[in-house]
C-alpha atoms as one frame of an Amber mdcrd trajectory, in Angstrom:
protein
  28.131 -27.611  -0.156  30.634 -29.890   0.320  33.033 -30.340   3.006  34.387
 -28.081   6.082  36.303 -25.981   4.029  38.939 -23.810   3.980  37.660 -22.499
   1.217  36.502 -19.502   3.442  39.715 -17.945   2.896  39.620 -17.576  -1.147
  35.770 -17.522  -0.900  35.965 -14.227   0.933  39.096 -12.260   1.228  37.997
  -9.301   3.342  38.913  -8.669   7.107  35.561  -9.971   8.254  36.123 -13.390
   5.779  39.398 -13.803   7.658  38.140 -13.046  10.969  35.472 -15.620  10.531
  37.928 -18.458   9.435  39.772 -17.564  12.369  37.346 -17.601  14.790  35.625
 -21.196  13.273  38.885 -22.790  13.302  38.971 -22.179  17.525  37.434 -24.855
  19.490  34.080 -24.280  21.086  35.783 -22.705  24.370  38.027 -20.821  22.818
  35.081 -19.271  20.552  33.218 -18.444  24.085  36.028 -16.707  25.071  36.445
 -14.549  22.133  33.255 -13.171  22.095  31.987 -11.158  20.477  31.758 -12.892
  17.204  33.038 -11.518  13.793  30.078  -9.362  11.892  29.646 -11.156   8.913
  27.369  -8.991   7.889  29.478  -7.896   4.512  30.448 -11.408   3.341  28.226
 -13.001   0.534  25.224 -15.638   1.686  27.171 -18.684  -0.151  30.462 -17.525
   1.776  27.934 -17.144   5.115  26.612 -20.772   4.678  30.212 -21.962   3.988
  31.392 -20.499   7.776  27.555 -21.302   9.177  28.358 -25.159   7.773  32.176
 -24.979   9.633  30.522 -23.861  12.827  27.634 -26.172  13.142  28.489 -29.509
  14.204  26.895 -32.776  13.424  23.792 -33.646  14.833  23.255 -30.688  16.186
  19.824 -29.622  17.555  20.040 -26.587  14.470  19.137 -28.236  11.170  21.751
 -26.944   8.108  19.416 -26.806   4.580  21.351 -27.829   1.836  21.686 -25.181
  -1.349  19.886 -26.201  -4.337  21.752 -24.185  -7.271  19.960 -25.088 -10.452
  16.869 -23.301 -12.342  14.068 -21.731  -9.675  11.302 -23.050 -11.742  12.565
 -26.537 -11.954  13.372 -26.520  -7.964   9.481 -24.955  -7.479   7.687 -27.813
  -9.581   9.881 -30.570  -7.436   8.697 -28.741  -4.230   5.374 -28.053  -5.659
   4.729 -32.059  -6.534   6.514 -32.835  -3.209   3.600 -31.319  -1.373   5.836
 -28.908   0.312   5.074 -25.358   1.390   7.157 -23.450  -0.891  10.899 -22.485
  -1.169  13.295 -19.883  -0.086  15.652 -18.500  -2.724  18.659 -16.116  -2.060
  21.456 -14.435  -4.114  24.803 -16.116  -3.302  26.194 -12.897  -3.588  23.879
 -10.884  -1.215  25.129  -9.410   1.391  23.219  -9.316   4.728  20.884  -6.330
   5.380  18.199  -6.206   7.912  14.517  -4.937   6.681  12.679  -5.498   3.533
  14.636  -6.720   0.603  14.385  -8.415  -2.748  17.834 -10.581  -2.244  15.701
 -13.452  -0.876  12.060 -14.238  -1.861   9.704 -16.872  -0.169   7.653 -18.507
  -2.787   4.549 -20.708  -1.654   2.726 -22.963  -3.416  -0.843 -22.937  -2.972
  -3.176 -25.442  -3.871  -7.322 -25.012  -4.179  -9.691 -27.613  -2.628 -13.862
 -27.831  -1.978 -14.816 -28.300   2.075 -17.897 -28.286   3.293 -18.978 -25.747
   6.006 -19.250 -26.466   9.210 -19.782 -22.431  10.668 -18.137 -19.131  10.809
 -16.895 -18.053  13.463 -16.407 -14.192  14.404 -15.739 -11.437  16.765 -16.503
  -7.804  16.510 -13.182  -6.054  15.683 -11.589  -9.413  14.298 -11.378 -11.358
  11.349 -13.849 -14.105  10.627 -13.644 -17.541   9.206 -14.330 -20.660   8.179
 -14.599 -23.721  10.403 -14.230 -26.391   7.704 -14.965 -29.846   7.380 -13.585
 -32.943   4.669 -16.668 -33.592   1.669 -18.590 -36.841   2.519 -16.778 -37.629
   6.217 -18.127 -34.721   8.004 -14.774 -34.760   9.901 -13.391 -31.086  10.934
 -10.049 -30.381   8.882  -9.361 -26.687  10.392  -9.904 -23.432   9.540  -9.590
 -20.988   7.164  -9.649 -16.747   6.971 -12.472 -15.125   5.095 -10.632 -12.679
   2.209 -13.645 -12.055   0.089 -14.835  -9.108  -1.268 -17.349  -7.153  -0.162
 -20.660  -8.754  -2.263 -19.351 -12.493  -2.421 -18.807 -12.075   1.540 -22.414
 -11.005   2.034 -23.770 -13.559  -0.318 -21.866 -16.450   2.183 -23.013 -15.120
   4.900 -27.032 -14.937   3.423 -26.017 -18.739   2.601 -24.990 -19.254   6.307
 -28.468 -17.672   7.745 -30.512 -19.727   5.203 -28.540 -23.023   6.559 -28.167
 -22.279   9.787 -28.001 -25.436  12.164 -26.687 -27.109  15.390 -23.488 -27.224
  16.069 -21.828 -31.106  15.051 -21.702 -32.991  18.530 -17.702 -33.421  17.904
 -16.746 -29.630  18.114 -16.690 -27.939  21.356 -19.310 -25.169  21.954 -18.127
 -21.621  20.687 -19.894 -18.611  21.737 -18.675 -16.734  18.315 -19.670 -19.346
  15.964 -22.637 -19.383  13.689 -23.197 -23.076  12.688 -24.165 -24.563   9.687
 -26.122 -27.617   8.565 -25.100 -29.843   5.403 -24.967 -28.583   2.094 -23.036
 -25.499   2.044 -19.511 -25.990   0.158 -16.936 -23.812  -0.118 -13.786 -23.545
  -2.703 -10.588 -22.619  -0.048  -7.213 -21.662  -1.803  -4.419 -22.543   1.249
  -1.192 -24.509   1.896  -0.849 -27.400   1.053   0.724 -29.667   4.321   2.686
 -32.998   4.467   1.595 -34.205   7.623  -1.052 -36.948   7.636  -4.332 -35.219
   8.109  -3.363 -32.193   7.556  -4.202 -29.594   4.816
């Protein structure tokens, strides 16, 4: 989006779009005063971000995303090869409802790598998992939930009795945590992350 705009006006020419202008065109006192705010609640999302854009000024402590109209698929391969977690796609013309809806979809992009095992870790009543390490360093990466089935989860966990170890001097003790020695890989499906040392 470009600009402040006025645009609000044509964008949107209900009560609430007019009430919104209104109130965005008042200084930041003047918008205190005249609480409380319009409900913009009917208005599309591209009219929303237009008035959301007005209000918030520059560099501001909230961060404004910029719309990316084009094809989804294109946008997800770009994200995807970016190394980023996914991307959030709206209708423009949606309005805003609270609850479960199909107007905006979060798609992540997942990404499969092999770890070795370092333990599992586990607590009656809770979900186990994974403490992972990086193939060849030893070094612990993090951790991921076990989602197996039934048979393939049993099979691991045969696998971690057979290998069973002490725990690397590195990690901190943990009462919950059957350790592993060398040799036990697993293939983890997660997020992929673009911090440095991160996964």
């Amino acid at each position: 989006m470009h600009g402040r705009s006025a645009r609000v006006h044509s964008a949107d020419g209900t009560q609430a779009g007019r009430q919104a202008a209104r109130w965005r065109g008042l200084d930041s006192r003047d918008q205190a005063r005249r609480l409380p705010l319009p409900d913009l609640r009917d208005i599309g999302c591209k009219a929303r971000r237009e008035i959301l854009y007005g209000i918030i000024k520059p560099n501001s402590r909230i961060q404004f995303s910029e719309a990316m109209p084009g094809d989804a698929e294109a946008i997800f391969y770009l994200a995807d090869q970016a190394g980023l977690e996914g991307i959030v796609s709206k209708r423009a013309d949606s309005k805003y409802r609270s609850g479960p809806t199909t107007n905006w979809l979060k798609i992540k992009s997942w990404t499969v790598d092999d770890f070795e095992l370092m333990g599992v870790e586990g607590e009656p009543g809770k979900a186990a998992f994974a403490l992972l390490a990086e193939p060849g360093t030893g070094k612990y990466v993090g951790s991921a939930f076990i989602t197996l089935g039934r048979d393939v989860k049993e099979r691991l966990w045969k696998r971690v009795q057979e290998h069973a170890g002490p725990p690397p001097e590195a990690m901190k003790k943990r009462s919950a945590t059957q350790w592993v020695g060398p040799g036990v890989k697993l293939r983890i499906k997660h997020l992929p992350c673009v911090a440095a040392g991160f996964w």
